[in-house]
C-alpha positions in Angstrom: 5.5 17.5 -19.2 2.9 18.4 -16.4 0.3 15.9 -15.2 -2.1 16.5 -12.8 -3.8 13.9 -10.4 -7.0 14.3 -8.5 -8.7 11.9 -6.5 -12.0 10.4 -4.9 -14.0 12.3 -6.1 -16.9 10.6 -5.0 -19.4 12.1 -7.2 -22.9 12.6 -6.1 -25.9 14.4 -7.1 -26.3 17.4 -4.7 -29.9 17.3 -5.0 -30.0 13.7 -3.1 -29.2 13.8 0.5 -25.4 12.0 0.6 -25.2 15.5 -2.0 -26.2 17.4 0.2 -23.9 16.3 3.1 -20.7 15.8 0.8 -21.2 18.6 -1.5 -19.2 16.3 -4.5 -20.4 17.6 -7.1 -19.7 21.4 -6.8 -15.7 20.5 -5.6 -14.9 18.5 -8.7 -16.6 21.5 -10.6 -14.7 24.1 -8.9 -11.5 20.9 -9.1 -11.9 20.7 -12.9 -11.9 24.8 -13.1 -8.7 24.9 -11.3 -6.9 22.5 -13.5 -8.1 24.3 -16.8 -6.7 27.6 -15.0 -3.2 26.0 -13.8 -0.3 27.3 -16.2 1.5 25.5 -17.7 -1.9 23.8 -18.8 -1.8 20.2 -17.8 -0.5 17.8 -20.5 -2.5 14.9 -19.3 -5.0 14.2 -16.2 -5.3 11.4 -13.7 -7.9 10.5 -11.6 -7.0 7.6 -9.1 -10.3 6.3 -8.6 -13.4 6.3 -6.6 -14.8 8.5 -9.0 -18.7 8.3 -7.7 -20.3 7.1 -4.7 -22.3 4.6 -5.1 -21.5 3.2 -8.3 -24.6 4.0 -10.3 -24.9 5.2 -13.7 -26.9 8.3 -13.0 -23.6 9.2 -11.2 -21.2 8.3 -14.2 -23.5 10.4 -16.6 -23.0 13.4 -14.0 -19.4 12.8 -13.7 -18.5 12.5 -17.6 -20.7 15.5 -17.9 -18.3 17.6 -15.3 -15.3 16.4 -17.1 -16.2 16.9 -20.4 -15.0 20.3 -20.3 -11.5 19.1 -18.8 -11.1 16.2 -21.4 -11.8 19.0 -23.8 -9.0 20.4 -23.4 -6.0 17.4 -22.0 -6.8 13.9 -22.1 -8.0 12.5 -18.8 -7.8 9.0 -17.4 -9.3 7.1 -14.9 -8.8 4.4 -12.6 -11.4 2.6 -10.5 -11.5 2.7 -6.5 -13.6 0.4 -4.5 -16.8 2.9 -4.4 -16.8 2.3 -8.3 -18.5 -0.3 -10.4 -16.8 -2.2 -13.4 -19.5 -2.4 -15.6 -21.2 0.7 -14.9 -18.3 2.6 -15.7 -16.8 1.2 -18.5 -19.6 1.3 -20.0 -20.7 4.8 -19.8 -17.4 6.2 -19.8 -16.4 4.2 -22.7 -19.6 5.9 -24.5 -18.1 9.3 -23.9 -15.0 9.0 -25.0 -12.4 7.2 -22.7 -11.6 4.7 -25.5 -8.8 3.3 -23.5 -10.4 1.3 -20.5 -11.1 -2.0 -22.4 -14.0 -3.6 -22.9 -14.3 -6.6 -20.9 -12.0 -7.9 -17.9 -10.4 -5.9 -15.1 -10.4 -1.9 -16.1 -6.2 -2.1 -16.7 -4.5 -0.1 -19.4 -1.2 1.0 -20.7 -1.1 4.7 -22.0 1.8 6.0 -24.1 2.8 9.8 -22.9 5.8 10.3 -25.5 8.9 10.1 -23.2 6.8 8.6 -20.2 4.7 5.4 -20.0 1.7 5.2 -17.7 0.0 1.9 -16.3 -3.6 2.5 -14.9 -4.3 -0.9 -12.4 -7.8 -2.1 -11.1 -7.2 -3.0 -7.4 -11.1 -3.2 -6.8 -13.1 -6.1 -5.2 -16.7 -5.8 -6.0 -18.8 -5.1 -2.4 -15.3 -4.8 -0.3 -13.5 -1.5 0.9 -10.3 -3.0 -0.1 -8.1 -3.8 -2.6 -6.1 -6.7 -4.0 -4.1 -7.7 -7.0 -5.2 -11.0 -7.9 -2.1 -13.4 -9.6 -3.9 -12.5 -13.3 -3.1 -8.8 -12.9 0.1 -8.9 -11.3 0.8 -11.0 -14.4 -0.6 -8.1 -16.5 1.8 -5.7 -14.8 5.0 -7.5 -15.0 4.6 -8.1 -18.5 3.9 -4.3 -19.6 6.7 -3.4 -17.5 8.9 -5.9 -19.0 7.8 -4.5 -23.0 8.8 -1.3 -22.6 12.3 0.4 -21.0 10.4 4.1 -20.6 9.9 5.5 -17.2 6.6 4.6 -16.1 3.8 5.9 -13.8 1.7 3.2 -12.2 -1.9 4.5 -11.1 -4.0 2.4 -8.8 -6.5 3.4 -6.3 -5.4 1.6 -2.8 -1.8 2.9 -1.9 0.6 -0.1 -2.0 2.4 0.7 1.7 0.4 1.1 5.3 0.1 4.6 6.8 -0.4 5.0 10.1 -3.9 5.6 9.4 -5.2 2.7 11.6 -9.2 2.7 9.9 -7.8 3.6 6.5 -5.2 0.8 6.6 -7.6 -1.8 7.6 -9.3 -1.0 4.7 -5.9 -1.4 2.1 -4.4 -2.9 -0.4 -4.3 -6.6 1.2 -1.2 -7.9 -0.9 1.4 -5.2 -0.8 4.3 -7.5 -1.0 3.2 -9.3 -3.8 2.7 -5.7 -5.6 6.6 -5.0 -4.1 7.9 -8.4 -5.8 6.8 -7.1 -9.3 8.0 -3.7 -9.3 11.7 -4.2 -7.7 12.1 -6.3 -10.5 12.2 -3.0 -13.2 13.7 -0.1 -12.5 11.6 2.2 -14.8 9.0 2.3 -12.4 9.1 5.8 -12.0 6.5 6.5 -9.4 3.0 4.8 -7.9 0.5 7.1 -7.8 -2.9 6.5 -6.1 -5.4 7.8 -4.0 -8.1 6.1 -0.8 -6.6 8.3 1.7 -8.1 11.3 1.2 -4.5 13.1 2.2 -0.9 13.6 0.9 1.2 10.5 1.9 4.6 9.1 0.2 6.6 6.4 1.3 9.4 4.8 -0.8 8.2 2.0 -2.1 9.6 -1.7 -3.9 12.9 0.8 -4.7 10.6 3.8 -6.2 8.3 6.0 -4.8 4.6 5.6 -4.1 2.4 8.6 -3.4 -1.2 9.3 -2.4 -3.2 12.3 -3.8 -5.8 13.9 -1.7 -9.3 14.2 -2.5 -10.1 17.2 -4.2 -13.8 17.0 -1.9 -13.0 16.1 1.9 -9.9 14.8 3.9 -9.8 12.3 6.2 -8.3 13.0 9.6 -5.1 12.8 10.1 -5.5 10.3 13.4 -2.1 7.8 13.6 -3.4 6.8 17.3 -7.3 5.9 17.4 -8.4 2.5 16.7 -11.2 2.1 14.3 -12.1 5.5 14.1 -12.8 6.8 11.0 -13.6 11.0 10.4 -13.2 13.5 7.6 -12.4 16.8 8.2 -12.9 20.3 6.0 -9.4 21.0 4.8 -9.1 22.3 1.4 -9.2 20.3 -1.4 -6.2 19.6 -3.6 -4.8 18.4 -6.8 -1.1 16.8 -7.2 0.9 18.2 -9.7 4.0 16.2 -11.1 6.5 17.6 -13.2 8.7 16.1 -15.9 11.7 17.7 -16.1 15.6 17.0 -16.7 14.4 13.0 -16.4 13.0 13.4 -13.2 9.7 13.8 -11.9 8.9 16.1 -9.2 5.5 15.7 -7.3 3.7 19.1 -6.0 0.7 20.0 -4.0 -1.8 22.6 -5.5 -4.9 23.4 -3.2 -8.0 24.5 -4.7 -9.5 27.2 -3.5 -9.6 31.2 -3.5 -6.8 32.1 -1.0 -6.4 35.6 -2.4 -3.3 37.2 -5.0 -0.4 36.0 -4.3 2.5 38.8 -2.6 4.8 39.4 -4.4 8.3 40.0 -2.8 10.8 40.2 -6.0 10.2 40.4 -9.8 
């Protein structure tokens, strides 16, 4: 099984003039190109949250009308980041097609991938750059874990471990440890996959691993030293890719971009 995981992809019309500046909407086009082109072809898509910008429904039309052509093809789901709105997304979402984020409460959902299990969490609170998961979802978590034996993927947006990153981390997931008490209790917590940083990170994590995707627009500096700062930088945009194989999952970078045929030293 392949799964693919993009991220923050902060979708914006590039007609207004955040588009213009952050170009959004043309990366997750040429993003969603990329992953229809990738072979094998996907077997299911992630996207670990802050899907628009600014939370509005004009922007959830535009991004369900980019994806349509990926969820076409592989079923795509979604988790929201702290640029997203609730409402506004389940609702328009839900209209075109993404039958699984339920309809009222916190946007949390368990997914059945055959051999795999995944758990899409909602870390958001409304108006704040951060995350937190309040006693009710923790609850939610423990108990889906607890159900079912399978080796399961865990998506949320805010990364459950600090960085380095001394802007980004200000800005995290505020209860980590209370995340860490859940999840060492299992052990079919195959992986946490998420996304905020804008970069590759991994750090073991509650007795698993926990991995960040980068954003398939713009990074974020790599800058371990400068408090408060906060700058993105033009490196190429890329998709994780995690692999399912032999019962364990191995996680992969794939940039997107042209960077010309590949050489070829042995057939």
């Amino acid at each position: 099984m392949l799964i693919a995981q993009i991220s923050d992809t902060h979708v914006v019309p590039t007609e207004s003039e955040k588009g213009k500046l952050m170009m959004t909407e043309g990366h997750l086009r040429t993003a969603v190109t990329h992953l229809l082109a990738l072979r094998p072809k996907p077997d299911v898509v992630l996207i670990s949250g802050d899907l628009v910008e600014d939370g509005t429904r004009e922007e959830y039309e535009l991004l369900a009308e980019i994806l349509a052509p990926l969820k076409a093809a592989v079923p795509v789901y979604l988790a929201p980041g702290n640029h997203d709105e609730r409402e506004a997304m389940r609702d328009v979402m839900r209209a075109h097609g993404y039958d699984e984020l339920p309809t009222e409460g916190y946007l949390q959902y368990a997914v059945d991938l055959g051999e795999l299990r995944l758990l899409s969490l909602d870390t958001v609170v409304p108006g704040e750059p951060g995350g937190y998961l309040c006693e009710e979802r923790l609850a939610w978590l423990d108990a889906r874990l607890k159900e079912d034996p399978r080796p399961t993927i865990i998506m949320q947006h805010h990364p459950p471990f600090l960085t380095g990153l001394v802007r980004m981390d200000g800005m995290g997931l505020s209860n980590t440890s209370e995340e860490a008490e859940v999840v060492g209790k299992h052990s079919n917590v195959l992986r946490v996959v998420s996304g905020h940083l804008h970069r590759s990170i991994s750090s073991v994590f509650a007795g698993t691993l926990a991995v960040t995707a980068p954003s398939c627009a713009h990074a974020v500096e790599l800058d371990l030293q400068t408090e408060g700062r906060l700058a993105v930088v033009r490196e190429p945009p890329a998709a994780s890719v995690h692999l399912w194989q032999h019962g364990n999952l191995v996680s992969h970078l794939s940039y997107i971009g042209d960077f010309g045929p590949p050489y070829v030293i042995a057939e």
